[in-house]
N, C-alpha and C positions, 0 to 999 in steps of 0.2 A: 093673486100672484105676488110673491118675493119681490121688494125693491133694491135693485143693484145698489151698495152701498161702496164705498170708496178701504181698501184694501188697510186697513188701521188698526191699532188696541181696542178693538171694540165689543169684544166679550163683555156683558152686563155686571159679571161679579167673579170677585176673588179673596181670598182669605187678607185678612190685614195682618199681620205678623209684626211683630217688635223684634230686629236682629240686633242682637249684644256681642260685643269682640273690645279686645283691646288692641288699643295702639303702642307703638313701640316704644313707649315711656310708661306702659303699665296701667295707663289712665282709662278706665272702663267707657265705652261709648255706646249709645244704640240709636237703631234707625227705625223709622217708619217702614215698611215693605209691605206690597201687595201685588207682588209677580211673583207668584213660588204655590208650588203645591208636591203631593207627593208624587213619587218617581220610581220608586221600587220596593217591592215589600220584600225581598233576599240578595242583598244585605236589606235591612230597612233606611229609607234613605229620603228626605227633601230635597226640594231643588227651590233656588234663590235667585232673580237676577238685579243686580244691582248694577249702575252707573259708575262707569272707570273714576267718575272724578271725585265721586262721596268718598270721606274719610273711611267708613266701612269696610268700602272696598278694599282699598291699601290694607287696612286692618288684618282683615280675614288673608291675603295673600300673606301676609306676616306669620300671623298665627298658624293657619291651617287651620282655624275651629270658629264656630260661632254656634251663639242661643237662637234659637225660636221661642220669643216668649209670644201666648195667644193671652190680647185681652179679651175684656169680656164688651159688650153694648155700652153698658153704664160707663165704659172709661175712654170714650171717642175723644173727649175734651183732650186727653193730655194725652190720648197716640195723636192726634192730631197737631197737637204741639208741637209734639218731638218730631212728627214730617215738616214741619214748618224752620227749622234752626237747623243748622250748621253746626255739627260735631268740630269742626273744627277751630271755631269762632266763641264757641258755649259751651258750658259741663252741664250734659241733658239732664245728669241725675240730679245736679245742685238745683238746677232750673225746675225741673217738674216735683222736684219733694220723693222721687222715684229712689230706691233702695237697692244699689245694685247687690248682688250678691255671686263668690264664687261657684263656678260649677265643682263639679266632683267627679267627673270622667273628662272635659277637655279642657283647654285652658281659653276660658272663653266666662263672660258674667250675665248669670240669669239677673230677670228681675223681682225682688221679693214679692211684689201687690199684683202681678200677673200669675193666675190661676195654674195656669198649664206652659212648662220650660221642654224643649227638643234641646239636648245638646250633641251636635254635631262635630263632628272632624270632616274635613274635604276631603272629597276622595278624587272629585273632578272636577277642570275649572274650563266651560266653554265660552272663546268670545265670540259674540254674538253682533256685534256691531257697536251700539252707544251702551249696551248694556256687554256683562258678566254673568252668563248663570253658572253657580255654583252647587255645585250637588256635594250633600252633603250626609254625609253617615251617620243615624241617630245611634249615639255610644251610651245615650241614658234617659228618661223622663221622668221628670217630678209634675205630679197634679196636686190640690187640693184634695182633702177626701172627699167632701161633698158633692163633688164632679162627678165619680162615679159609680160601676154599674157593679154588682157581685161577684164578679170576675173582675174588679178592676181597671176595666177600659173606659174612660173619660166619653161623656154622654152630651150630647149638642146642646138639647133643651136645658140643659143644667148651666151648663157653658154661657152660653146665649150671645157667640164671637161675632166678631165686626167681620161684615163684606165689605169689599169698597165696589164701585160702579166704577171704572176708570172712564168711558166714554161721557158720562154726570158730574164724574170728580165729586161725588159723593158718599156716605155711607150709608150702610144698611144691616140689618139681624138675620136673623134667620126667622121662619114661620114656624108653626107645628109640623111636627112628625106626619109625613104620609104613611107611610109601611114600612114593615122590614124589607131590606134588602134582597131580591128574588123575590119574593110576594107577588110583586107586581105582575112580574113575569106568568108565576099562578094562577094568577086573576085573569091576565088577558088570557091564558089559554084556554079558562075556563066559557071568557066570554065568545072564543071563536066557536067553542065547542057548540054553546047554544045558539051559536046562528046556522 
């Protein structure tokens, strides 16, 4: 039987994201984030929530826009840095060697050495309590080529992106490929059929 647990962030994994925006002097910033996933595929659209008091925040109410940059496993070290400082305190990009770069559909800075960029315009900003989630319009993406598939859609196992465990405050990768998507579905009906 299920053990009652106490009512908290306690979902085991979520996507780690790099958010990039500028502040009102122009000076490119980014944050650590791992409250965000996707929200709607018409318009296609992210959602973000970030803390009223991070520089970001203010940021993106400025701007109206921000990056989604995905790193990959290999670069925990330095998303983890950049969760660790204060955009307000420190120039993350001077600090981590990281290469901001502008976007080309909002006014918002991807990162050069992260694989896969979302650039977003807000479209909706809900407050949520100690957090802001922000939903956000993807207006463009740049991948790597090596990401991905014949079609051009960015492929996980290539990727190989950071989850973080929020209940651990740890991170993690992803496994091998189970199935395609519906498959699964396939398979179990096949398996009811033979009982």
């Amino acid at each position: 039987m299920k053990q009652p647990l106490n009512s908290d962030t306690l979902p085991p994994t979520s996507p780690v994201w790099i958010i990039g925006s500028y502040g009102t002097d122009g000076r490119p910033n980014i944050m650590t984030a791992c409250w965000g996933g996707i929200c709607c595929s018409d318009p296609p659209c992210l959602a973000v929530s970030i803390r009223k008091e991070r520089r970001t925040h203010a940021n993106i109410r400025q701007s109206g826009a921000f990056t989604v940059n995905i790193p990959t496993a290999e670069q925990f070290a330095v998303v983890d840095l950049i969760g660790t400082v204060s955009g307000s305190a420190q120039d993350k990009f001077a600090l981590t060697g990281l290469t901001p770069v502008p976007s080309t559909r909002v006014y918002a800075p991807a990162v050069a050495q992260f694989p896969l960029t979302f650039e977003c315009r807000v479209l909706h900003c809900l407050d949520l309590g100690s957090h802001t989630q922000f939903i956000g319009q993807i207006c463009g993406v740049t991948a790597e080529p090596e990401l991905l598939d014949n079609d051009g859609r960015p492929i996980a196992a290539r990727l190989q992106p950071l989850l973080a465990s929020a209940p651990e405050r740890a991170y993690y990768t992803i496994g091998g490929r189970l199935t395609q998507a519906g498959a699964a579905a396939s398979t179990g009906k096949k398996r009811l059929q033979n009982t």
